[in-house]
C-alpha positions as CSV (number, residue, x, y, z in Angstrom):
1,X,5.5,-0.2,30.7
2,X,7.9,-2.4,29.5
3,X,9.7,-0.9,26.3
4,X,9.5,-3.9,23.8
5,X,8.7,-3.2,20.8
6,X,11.1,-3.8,18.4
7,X,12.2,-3.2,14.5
8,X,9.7,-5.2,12.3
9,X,7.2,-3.7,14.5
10,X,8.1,-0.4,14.5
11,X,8.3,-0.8,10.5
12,X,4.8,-2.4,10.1
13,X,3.3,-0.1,12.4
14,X,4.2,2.8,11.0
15,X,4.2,1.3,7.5
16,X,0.5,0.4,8.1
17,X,-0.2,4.1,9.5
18,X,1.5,6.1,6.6
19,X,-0.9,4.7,4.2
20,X,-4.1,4.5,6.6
21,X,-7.1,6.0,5.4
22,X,-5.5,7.2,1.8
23,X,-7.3,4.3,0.5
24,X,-10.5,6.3,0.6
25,X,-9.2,9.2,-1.8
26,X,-7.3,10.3,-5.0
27,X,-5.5,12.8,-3.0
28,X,-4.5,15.3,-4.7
29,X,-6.3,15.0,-8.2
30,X,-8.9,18.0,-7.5
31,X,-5.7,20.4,-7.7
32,X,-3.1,18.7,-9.6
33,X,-4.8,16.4,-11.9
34,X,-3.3,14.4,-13.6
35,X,0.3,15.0,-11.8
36,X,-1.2,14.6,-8.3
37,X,1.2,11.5,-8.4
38,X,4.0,14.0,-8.0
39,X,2.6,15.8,-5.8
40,X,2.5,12.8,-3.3
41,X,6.5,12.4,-3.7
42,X,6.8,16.2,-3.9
43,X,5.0,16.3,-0.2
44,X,7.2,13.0,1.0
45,X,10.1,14.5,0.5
46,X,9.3,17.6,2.4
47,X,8.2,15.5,5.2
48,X,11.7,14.6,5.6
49,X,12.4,17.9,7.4
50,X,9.2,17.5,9.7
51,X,10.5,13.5,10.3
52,X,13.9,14.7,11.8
53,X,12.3,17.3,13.6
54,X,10.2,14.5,15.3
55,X,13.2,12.2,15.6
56,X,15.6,15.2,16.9
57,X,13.0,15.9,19.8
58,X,12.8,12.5,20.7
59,X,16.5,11.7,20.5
60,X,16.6,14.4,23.4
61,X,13.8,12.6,25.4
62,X,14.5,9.1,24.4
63,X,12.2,8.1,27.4
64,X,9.4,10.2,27.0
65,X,6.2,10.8,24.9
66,X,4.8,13.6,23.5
67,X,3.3,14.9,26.6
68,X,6.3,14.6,29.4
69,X,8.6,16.2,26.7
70,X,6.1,19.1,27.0
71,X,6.0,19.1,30.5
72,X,9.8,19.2,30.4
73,X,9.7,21.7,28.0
74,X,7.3,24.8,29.0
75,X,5.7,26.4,31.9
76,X,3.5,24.2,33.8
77,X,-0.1,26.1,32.7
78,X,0.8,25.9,29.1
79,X,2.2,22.6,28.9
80,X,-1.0,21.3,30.6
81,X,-2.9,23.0,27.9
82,X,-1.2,22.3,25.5
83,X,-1.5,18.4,26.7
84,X,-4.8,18.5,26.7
85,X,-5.4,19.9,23.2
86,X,-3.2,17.7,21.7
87,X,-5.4,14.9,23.4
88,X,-8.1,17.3,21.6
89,X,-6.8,16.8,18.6
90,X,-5.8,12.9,17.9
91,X,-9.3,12.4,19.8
92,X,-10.6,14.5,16.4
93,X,-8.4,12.7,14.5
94,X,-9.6,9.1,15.6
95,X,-12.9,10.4,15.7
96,X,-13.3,11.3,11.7
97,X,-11.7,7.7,11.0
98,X,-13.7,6.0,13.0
99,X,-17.0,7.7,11.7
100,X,-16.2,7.1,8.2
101,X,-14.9,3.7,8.3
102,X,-18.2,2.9,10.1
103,X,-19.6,4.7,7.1
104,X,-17.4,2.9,4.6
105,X,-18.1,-0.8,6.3
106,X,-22.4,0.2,6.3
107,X,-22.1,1.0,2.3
108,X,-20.1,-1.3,0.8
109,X,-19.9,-4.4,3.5
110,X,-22.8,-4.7,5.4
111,X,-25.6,-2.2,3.6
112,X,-28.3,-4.1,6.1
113,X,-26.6,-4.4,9.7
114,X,-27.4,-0.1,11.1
115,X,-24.8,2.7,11.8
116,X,-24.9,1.6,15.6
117,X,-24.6,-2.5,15.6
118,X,-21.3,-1.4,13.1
119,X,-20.1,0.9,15.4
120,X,-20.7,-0.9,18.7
121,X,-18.9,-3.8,17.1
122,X,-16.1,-1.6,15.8
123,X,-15.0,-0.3,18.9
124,X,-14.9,-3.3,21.0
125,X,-11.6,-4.3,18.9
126,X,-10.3,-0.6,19.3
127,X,-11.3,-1.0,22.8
128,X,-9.9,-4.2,23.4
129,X,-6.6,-3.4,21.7
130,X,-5.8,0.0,23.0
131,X,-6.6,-1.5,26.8
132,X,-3.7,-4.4,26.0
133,X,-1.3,-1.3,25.1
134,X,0.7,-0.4,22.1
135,X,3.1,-3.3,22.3
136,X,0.2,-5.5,21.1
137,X,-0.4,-3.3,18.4
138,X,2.5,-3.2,16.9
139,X,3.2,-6.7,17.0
140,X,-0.6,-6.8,15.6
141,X,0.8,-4.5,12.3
142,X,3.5,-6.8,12.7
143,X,1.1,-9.9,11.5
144,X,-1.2,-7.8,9.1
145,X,1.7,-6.0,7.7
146,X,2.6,-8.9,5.2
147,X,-1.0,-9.9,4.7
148,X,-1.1,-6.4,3.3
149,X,1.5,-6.6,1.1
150,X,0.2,-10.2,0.0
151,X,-2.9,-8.4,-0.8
152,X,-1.3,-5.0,-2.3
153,X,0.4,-8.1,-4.7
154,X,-2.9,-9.6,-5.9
155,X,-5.0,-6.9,-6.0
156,X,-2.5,-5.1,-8.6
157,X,-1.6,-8.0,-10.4
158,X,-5.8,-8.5,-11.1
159,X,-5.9,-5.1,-12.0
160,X,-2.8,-4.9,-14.7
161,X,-4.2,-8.3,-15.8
162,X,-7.3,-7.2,-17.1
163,X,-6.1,-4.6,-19.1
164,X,-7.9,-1.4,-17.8
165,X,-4.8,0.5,-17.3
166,X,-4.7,3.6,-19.5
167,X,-1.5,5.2,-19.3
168,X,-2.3,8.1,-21.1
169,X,-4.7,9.4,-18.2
170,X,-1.4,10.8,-16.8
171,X,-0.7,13.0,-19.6
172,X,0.7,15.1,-20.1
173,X,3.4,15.5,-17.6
174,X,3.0,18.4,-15.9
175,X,0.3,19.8,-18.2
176,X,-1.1,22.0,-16.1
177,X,2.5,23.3,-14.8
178,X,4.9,23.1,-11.9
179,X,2.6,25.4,-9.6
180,X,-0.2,23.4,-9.1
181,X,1.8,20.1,-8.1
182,X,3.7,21.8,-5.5
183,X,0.3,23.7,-4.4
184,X,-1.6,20.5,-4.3
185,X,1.6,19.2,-1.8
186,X,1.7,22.1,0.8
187,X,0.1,22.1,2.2
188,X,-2.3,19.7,1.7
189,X,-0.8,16.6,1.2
190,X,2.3,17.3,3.8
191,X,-0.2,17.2,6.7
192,X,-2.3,14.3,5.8
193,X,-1.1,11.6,5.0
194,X,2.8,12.4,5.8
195,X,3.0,15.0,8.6
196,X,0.5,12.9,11.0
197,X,3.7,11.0,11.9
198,X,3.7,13.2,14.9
199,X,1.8,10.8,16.4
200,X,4.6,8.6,16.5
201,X,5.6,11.3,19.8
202,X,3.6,8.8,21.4
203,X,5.1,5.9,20.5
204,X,8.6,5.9,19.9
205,X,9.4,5.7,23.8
206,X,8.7,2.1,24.1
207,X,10.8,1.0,21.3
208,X,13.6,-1.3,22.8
209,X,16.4,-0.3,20.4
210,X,16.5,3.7,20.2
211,X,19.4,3.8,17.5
212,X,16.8,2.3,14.9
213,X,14.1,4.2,15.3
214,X,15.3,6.9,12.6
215,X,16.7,4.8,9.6
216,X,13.2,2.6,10.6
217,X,11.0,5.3,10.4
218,X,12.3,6.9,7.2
219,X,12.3,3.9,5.5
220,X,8.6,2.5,6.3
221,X,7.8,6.5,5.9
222,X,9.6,6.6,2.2
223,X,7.7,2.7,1.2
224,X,4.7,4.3,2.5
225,X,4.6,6.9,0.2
226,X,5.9,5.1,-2.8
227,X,2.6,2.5,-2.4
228,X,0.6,5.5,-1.8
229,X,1.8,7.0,-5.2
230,X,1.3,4.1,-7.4
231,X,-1.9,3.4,-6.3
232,X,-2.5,7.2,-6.9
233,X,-0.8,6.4,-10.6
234,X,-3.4,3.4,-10.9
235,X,-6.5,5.3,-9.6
236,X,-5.7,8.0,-12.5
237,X,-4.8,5.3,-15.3
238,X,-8.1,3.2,-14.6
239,X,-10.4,5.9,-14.2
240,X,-9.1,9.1,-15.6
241,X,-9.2,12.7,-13.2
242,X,-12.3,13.4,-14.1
243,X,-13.9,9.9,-12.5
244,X,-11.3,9.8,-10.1
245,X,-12.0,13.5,-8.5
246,X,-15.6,12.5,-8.0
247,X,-15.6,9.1,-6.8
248,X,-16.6,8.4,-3.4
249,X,-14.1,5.7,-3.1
250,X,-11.8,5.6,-6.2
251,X,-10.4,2.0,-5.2
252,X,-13.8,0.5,-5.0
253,X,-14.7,2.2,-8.3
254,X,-11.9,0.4,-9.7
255,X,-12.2,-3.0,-8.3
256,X,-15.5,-2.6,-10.0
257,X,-14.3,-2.7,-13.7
258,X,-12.0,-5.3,-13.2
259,X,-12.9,-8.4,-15.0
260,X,-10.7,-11.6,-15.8
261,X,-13.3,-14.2,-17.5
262,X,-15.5,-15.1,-14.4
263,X,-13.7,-13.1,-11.7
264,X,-15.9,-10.0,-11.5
265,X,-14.8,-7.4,-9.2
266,X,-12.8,-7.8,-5.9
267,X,-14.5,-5.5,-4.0
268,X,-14.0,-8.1,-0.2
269,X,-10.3,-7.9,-0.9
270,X,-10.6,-4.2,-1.4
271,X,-12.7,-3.6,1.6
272,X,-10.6,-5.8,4.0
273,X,-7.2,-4.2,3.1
274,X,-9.3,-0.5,3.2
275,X,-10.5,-1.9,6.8
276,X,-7.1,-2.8,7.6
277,X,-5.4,-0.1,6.8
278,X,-7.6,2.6,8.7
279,X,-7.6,0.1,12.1
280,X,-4.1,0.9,11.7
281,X,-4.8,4.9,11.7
282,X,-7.9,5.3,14.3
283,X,-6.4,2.9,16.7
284,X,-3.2,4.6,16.8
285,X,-4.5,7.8,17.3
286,X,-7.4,7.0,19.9
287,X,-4.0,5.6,21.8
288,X,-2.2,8.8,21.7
289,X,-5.2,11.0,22.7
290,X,-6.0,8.4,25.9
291,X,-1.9,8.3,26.7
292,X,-2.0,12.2,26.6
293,X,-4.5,12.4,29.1
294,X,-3.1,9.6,31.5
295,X,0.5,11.0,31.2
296,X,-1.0,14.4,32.4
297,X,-2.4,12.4,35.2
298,X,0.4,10.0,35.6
299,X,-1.8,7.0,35.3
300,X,-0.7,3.9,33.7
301,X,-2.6,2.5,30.9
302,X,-5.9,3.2,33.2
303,X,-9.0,1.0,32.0
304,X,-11.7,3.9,33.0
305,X,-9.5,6.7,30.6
306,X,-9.9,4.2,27.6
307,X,-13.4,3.1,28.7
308,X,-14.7,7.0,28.9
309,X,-12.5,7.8,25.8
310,X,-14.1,5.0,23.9
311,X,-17.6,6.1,25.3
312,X,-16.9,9.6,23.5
313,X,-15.9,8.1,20.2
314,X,-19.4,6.0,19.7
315,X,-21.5,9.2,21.1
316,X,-19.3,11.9,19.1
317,X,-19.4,9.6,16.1
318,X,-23.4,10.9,15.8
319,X,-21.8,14.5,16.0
320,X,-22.7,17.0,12.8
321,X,-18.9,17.0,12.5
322,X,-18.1,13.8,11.5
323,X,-18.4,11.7,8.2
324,X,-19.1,12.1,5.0
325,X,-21.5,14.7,5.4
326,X,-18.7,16.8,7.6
327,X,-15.5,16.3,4.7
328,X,-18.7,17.6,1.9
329,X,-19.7,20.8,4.3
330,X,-16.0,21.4,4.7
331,X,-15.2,20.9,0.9
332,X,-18.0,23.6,0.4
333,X,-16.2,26.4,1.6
334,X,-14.2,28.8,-0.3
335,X,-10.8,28.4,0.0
336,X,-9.8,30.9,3.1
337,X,-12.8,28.9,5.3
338,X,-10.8,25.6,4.5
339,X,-7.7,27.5,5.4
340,X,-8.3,27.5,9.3
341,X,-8.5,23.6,9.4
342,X,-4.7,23.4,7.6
343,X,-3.6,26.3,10.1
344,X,-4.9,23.8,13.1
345,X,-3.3,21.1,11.8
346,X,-0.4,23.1,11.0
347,X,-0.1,24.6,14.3
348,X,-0.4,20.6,16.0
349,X,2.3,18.8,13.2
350,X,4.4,21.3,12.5
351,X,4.4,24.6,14.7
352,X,4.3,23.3,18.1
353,X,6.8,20.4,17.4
354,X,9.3,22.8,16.4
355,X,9.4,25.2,19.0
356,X,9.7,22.2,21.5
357,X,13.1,21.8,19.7
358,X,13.9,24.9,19.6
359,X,14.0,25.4,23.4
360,X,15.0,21.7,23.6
361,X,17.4,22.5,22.1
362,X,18.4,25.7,23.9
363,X,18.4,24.4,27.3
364,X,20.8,21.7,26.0
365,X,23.0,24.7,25.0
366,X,22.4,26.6,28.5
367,X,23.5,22.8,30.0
């Protein structure tokens, strides 16, 4: 495959992925409250040191994914194991998007069309994307990338305009102390939304111009979390941490009090840039889990992979563990229970990637 994607891509690709699905929460708020805000910079800016890991291990394999550079990097039986759970893993990934966007579309767009016309329809255009390969979406983000922002411009502008913006939701400043911001950042909010940039493993080797992958990616990474933190800020001024902590969708709840004369609520706008912004996070991921698996292979871009893969995705997406039923079962567990999901995701974001530098690194040394 022909590396060609190039810097506005890259940028609006992983601009558009950052911020994904956070449209869907007030991440942060059930711990932090009112200072969750700061917890979203506080986990940024630790994701730094988990960007440059991912940048330093593919600065080593510049022509590589995720899955050769384990192949490269470990015994044969573990790398293919550990290939195939990582395919495991984005597969899960995709898979929880995908069944609560399907969700999210049923309840708030199309409350009379059922779960399986929505879904069906759904992933055709994942489908049809991912089979046309990651070049076309990127240069796809690179189209919807400014519509977003267009949108991003309007939607805040109707909000701040009709004057349901209480500042003093946010106080006070660090009421509740220092501890439960950074607790509410790690490791919660370091490995979704920030520390899924591993996924970018899977991506980076088609970019045409290696040099700009790093200053590109920290800075879509760094505007990425700036958006996601205001619109945390505006979630907790409109709606107050109380409202915000138990809404189902806290943007929708707050498109729903805006009102300037006849415009009454924007809840289309809201739902397309929602849409739009998790496309940008299943798509991806569904990519990387199918890539995995035809790396491990060495098949290129193979039609049946995606078609079976995709397959998976509608039947799985009926699965106990998916939706909005799953995150609520998940939610109701003490505290330890929820602790084994973070160590998975731990182990895939952070763990794994690092000891791949590590010896990376070492057989660089031993060269």
């Amino acid at each position: 495959m022909k590396k060609n994607i190039g810097k506005i891509e890259l940028f609006s690709l992983t601009l558009l992925f950052v911020i994904g699905n956070t449209g869907l929460y007030a991440l942060g708020v059930d711990i932090a409250k009112q200072d969750a805000w700061v917890s979203i910079l506080v986990a940024m800016l630790l994701s730094y040191i988990l960007l440059w890991i991912y940048l330093k291990l593919q600065s080593y394999f510049p022509n590589d994914n995720l899955a050769l550079i384990i192949i490269k990097s470990v015994e044969k039986p573990i790398a293919y194991t550990l290939v195939i759970f990582y395919s495991i893993y984005f597969f899960y990934i995709a898979l929880l998007n995908f069944s609560m966007f399907v969700e999210f579309i049923r309840f708030y767009l199309l409350p009379q069309t059922s779960k399986l016309t929505i879904s069906i329809l759904l992933l055709i255009n994942i489908f049809y994307i991912n089979s046309l390969g990651i070049e076309v979406i990127a240069r796809l983000a690179g189209l919807m990338a400014p519509l977003f922002i267009l949108f991003i411009i309007i939607i805040y502008s109707l909000i701040f305009s009709s004057g349901i913006v209480n500042f003093q939701n946010l106080q006070p400043f660090l009421g509740n102390g220092i501890t439960t911001v950074v607790d509410a950042a790690i490791p919660e909010l370091l490995i979704f939304p920030f520390a899924d940039m591993v996924l970018l493993l899977m991506i980076w080797k088609y970019v045409k111009i290696k040099k700009s992958i790093s200053q590109i990616s920290f800075l879509a990474m760094t505007l990425g979390g700036i958006i996601i933190t205001f619109a945390l800020i505006i979630i907790i001024g409109v709606l107050g941490v109380n409202w915000a902590a138990i809404a189902n969708v806290a943007n929708m709840a707050v498109s729903q009090l805006i009102t300037i004369g006849y415009l009454k609520n924007i809840d289309v706008i809201i739902v397309i840039v929602l849409f739009l912004l998790g496309f940008f996070k299943m798509t991806p991921f569904l990519f990387g889990s199918i890539s995995l698996v035809n790396s491990l292979l060495n098949l290129h871009n193979n039609i049946w992979v995606n078609t079976i893969f995709s397959i998976f995705l509608l039947i799985f997406n009926y699965a106990p563990f998916t939706g909005v039923e799953f995150y609520s079962w998940i939610n109701s567990f003490d505290r330890r229970t929820e602790r084994i999901m973070e160590y998975i995701h731990i182990s895939f974001q952070m763990l794994i990637p690092t000891f791949l530098l590590i010896i990376a690194w070492l057989k660089r040394i031993r060269k």
